[in-house]
C-alpha angles and dihedrals in degrees: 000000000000109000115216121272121254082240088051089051092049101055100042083056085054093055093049095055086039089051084048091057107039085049085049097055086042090060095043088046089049093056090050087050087054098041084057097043081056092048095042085052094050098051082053091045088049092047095056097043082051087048096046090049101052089051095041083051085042098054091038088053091049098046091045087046093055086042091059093048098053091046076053084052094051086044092050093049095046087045087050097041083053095056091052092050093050088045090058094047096046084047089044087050091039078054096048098051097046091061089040083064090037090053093047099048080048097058089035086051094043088050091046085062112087096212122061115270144173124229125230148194121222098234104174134316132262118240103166088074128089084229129063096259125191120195123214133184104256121086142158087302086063093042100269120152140182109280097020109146109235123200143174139203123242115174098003086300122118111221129173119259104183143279133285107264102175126003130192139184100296102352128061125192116223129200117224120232089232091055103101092238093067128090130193128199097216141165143194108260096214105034087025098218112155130220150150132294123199134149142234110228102266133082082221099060138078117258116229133233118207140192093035100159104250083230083069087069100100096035090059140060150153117312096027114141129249124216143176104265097217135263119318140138098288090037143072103178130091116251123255098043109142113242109172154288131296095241092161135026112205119203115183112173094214096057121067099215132056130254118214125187105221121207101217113240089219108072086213084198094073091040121138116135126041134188111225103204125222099216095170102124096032094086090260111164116220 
């Protein structure tokens, strides 16, 4: 057997060390591969965390944001709540006031009346009578009693309303002067012919005087005033009580006496407070 040649030896020993190198740089090559594959991982790594971050800042801003509005919400309603409550106590005080004034028209008006009265709040009206009755706050307790007049004030002027039909403990019923069941003994103030006042039934509508002689006609005409005439057997009310107005003459040539249609002076409509008068010692006749 041939032994190798010193060449052949050579060169196997070349490729050795050759083989030693190239594995060498392989290994070092290999640890650069890995250095890259961690920074590579970490730069992912950093990226999510980023990502993570801004969404968790994301959902934290919105929660807080929706946090903050509804703490706007509850502002707004207990602003709102406040308001309300304001409104009501500037309405309670414009309330206040305006019975303070009405009290005090009402004691200047009741001390305007010569003969002693009772004031008196509207309270409701009465629909289970025959009659228009109105019910008002004073009764037998207050001094009330059955056929008292009863009248009001509208524009400073003082105009009769109706008399006291029933009267309980703390309530009365009046009877308007504009109900059908209610006669007035009236006059003209000027010519001074008397008649009588009655109603028909409805605060809208005129009332009517009868039995003016047909001889008053040209002593008389529209916008003449109408008054109580005074007691006398047929009245209870004292004399000189406004009534109305003439708003309309009727001549009919078959009738020997006059009709005249009478505006009330009271708008019952905007009626709220009344004067019952104490007419005792006065000469009224029950």
């Amino acid at each position: 057997m041939k032994k190798p040649s010193l060449k052949f030896k050579l060169d196997v020993f070349l490729l050795i060390i050759f083989l030693l190198i190239s594995s060498g740089l392989m290994f070092f090559s290999g640890g650069g591969f890995f250095l890259n594959f961690k920074r590579v991982g970490f730069s992912f790594i950093s990226e999510t965390e980023s990502a993570v971050y801004s969404a968790s800042s994301f959902i934290g801003e919105t929660i807080a944001s929706v946090r903050e509005l509804a703490e706007i919400k509850q502002k707004y309603k207990e602003a709102v709540q406040k308001l309300a409550d304001y409104e009501l106590i500037q309405r309670n005080n414009a309330n206040m006031l305006k019975e303070n004034k009405q009290l005090k028209s009402l004691l200047g008006f009741s001390k305007q009346i010569s003969i002693k009265n009772i004031p008196a709040e509207i309270i409701g009206f009465d629909p289970n009578h025959l009659y228009s009755g109105i019910l008002v706050n004073r009764g037998i307790k207050q001094g009330v009693r059955k056929n008292m007049p009863v009248v009001a004030f509208q524009n400073s002027d003082m105009g009769l309303v109706g008399k006291v039909v029933e009267v309980s403990r703390n309530t009365s019923l009046i009877i308007p002067i504009y109900d059908y069941q209610c006669s007035v003994a009236g006059k003209i103030e000027l010519s001074r012919h008397k008649g009588i006042v009655t109603g028909a039934g409805r605060d809208d509508k005129p009332l009517t005087m009868k039995y003016i002689k047909k001889r008053a006609q040209s002593e008389i005409k529209i916008g003449d005033k109408i008054v109580t005439s005074g007691f006398d057997d047929s009245s209870i009310f004292p004399k000189n009580i406004s009534i109305g107005t003439i708003a309309k003459i009727i001549i009919r040539n078959y009738e020997t006496s006059l009709e005249l249609k009478v505006d009330p002076v009271i708008d019952f409509s905007k009626l709220e407070y009344v004067f019952i008068l104490d007419t005792t010692n006065t000469g009224q006749t029950e």
